[in-house]
C-alpha positions as CSV (number, residue, x, y, z in Angstrom):
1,X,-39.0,41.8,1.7
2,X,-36.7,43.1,-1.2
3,X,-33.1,41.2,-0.3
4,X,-31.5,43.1,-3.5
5,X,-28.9,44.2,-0.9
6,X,-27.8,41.1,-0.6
7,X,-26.6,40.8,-4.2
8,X,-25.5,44.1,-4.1
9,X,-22.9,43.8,-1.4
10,X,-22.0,40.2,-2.8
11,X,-21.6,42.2,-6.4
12,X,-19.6,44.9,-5.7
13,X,-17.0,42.7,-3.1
14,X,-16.5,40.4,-6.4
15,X,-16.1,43.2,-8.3
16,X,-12.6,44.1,-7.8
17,X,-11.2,40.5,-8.4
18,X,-7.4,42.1,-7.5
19,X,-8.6,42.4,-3.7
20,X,-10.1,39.2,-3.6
21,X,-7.6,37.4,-4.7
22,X,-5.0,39.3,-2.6
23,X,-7.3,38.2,0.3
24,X,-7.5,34.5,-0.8
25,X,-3.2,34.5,-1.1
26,X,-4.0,35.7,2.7
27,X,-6.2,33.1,3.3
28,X,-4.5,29.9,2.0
29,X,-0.4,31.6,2.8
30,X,-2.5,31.2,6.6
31,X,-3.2,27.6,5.6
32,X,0.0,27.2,4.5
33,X,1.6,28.2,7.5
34,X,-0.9,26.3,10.3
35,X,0.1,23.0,8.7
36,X,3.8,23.5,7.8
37,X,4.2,24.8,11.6
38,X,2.4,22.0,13.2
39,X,4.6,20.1,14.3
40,X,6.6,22.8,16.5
41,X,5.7,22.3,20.2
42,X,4.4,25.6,21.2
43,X,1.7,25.6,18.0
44,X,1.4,22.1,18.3
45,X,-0.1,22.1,21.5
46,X,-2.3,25.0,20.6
47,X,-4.1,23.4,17.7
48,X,-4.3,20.2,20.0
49,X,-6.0,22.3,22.1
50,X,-8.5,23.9,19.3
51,X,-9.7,20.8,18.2
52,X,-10.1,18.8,21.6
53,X,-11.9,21.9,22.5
54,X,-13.9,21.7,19.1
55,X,-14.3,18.1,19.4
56,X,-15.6,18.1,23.1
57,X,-17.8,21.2,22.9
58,X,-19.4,21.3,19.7
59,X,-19.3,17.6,17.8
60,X,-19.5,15.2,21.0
61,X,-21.2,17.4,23.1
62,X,-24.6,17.1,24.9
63,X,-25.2,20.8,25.0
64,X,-28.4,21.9,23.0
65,X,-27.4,22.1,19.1
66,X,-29.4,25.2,19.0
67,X,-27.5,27.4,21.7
68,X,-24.2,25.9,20.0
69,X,-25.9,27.2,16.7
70,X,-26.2,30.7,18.4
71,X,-22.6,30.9,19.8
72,X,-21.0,29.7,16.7
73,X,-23.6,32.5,15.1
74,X,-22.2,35.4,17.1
75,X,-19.0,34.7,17.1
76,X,-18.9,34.8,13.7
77,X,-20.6,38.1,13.2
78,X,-18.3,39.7,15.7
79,X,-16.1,38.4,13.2
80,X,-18.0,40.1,10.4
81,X,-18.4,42.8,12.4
82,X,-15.0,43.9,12.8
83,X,-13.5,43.2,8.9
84,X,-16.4,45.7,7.6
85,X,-15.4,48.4,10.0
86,X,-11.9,47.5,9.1
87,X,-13.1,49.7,6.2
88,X,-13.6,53.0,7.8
89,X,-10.3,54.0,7.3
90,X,-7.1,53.2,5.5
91,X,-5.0,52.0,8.7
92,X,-7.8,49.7,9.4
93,X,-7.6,47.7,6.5
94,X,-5.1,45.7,8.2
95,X,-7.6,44.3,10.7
96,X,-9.1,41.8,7.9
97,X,-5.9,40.7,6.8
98,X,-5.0,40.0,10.1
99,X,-8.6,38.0,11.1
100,X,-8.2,36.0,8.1
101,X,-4.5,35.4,8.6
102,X,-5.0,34.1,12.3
103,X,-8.5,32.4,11.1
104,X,-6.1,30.2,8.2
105,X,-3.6,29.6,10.4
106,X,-5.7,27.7,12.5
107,X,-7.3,26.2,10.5
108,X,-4.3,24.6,8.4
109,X,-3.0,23.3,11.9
110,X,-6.4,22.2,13.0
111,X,-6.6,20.4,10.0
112,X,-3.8,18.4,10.2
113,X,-4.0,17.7,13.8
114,X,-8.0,15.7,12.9
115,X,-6.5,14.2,10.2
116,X,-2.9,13.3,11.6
117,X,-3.6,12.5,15.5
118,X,-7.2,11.7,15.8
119,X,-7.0,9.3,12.5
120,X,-10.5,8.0,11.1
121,X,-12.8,9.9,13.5
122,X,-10.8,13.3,13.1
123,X,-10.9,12.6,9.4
124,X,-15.3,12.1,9.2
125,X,-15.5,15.1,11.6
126,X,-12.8,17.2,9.5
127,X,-15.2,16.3,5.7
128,X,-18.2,16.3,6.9
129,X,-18.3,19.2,9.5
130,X,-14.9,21.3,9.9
131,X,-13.6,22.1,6.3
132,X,-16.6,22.7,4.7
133,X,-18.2,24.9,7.2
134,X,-14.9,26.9,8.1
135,X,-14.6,27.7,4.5
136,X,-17.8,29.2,3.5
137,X,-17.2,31.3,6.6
138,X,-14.0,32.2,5.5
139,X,-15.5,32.5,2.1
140,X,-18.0,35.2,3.4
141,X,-15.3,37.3,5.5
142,X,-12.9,37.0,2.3
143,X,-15.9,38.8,0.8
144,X,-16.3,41.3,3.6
145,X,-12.8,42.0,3.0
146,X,-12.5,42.9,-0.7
147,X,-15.4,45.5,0.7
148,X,-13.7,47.1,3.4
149,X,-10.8,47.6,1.0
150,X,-12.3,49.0,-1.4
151,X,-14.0,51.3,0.6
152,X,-11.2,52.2,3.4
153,X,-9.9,55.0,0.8
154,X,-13.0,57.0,0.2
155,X,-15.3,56.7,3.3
156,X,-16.5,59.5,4.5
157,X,-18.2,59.1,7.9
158,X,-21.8,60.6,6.2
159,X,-25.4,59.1,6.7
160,X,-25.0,57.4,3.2
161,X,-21.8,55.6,4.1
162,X,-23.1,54.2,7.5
163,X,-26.5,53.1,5.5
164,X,-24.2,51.2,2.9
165,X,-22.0,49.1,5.7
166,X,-25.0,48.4,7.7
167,X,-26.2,46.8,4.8
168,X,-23.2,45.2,3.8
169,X,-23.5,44.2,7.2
170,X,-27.0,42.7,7.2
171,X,-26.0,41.3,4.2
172,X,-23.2,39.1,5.0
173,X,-24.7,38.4,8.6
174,X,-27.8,36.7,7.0
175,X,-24.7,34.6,4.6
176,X,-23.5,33.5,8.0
177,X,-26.7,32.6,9.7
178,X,-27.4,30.1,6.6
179,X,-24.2,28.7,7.3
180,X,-24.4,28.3,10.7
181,X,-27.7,27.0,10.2
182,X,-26.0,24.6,8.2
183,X,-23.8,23.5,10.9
184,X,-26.0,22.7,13.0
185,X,-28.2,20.4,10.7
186,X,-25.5,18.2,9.7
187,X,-24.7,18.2,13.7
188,X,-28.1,16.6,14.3
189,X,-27.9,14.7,11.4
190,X,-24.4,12.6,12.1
191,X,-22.8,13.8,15.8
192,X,-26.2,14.9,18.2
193,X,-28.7,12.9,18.4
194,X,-32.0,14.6,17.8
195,X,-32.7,15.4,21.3
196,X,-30.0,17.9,21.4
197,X,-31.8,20.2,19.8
198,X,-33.0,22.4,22.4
């Protein structure tokens, strides 16, 4: 199978290196904030929440790596999903901004609730597992972004226009499955134990 689509979408969303790096002030002003805000009560108890919900379900869990794999899979490509048809039209532009705002945010807070309250443990589970896998998602929806801005301004609801952000979609969702993938091999390898797998 010809996968030039691939570098076609990943091509054209570098392309306009303005939007991108609009979307990555997004991403780490996002960061920014989830840390700096931490400590208030309210958002403090949420991220506490996030992580002993990431810790419990996905990391120390004895549910099969391979249905986490598929959660963590579509949730993501809902994810996807919605930032490319964020691109349909102008006013929708704002959805990505505002998935990859709420997506930073939490993940600056969640960061600094492994490293500052769980200590040692929330520190391995933040290098090995968290950071890098939340931000080659993040990486892939920045990308998804910089597409759906470009096009928000001339997309004109024809055949050809559905045929390009399907493939942008496919595109991007194959991106995540790899990562995912990912995620779920170095699960096995240092949290589950090989039995997990299924």
């Amino acid at each position: 199978m010809d996968l030039f689509f691939i570098k076609d979408a990943f091509c054209r969303a570098v392309e306009k290196k303005i939007v991108l790096l609009i979307f990555g002030g997004v991403f780490l002003a996002g960061v920014v904030l989830g840390i700096c805000f931490v400590k208030t009560p309210a958002f403090y108890e949420f991220h506490l929440n996030n992580c002993d919900r990431y810790l419990t379900q996905i990391c120390y869990s004895d549910r099969s790596v391979f249905l986490i794999f598929l959660e963590r899979t579509a949730g993501c490509s809902l994810l996807l999903l919605l930032t490319l048809l964020g691109g349909v039209h102008i006013v929708g532009i704002a959805l990505p901004s505002a998935i990859l705002l709420y997506r930073s945010y939490t993940f600056g807070g969640q960061i600094a609730v492994l490293f500052g309250v769980y200590g040692f443990s929330g520190s391995i589970v933040a290098l090995v597992l968290y950071i890098p896998i939340h931000v080659l998602i993040d990486a892939v929806i920045v990308l998804a972004a910089s597409l759906s801005a470009c096009r928000a301004r001339c997309f004109c609801f024809t055949k050809r226009d559905f045929c390009e952000l399907g493939l942008d979609f496919l595109a991007f969702l194959l991106l995540i499955v790899a990562v995912c993938l990912l995620e779920m091999i170095l699960l096995l390898a240092v949290f589950h134990p090989l039995g997990n797998l299924f």
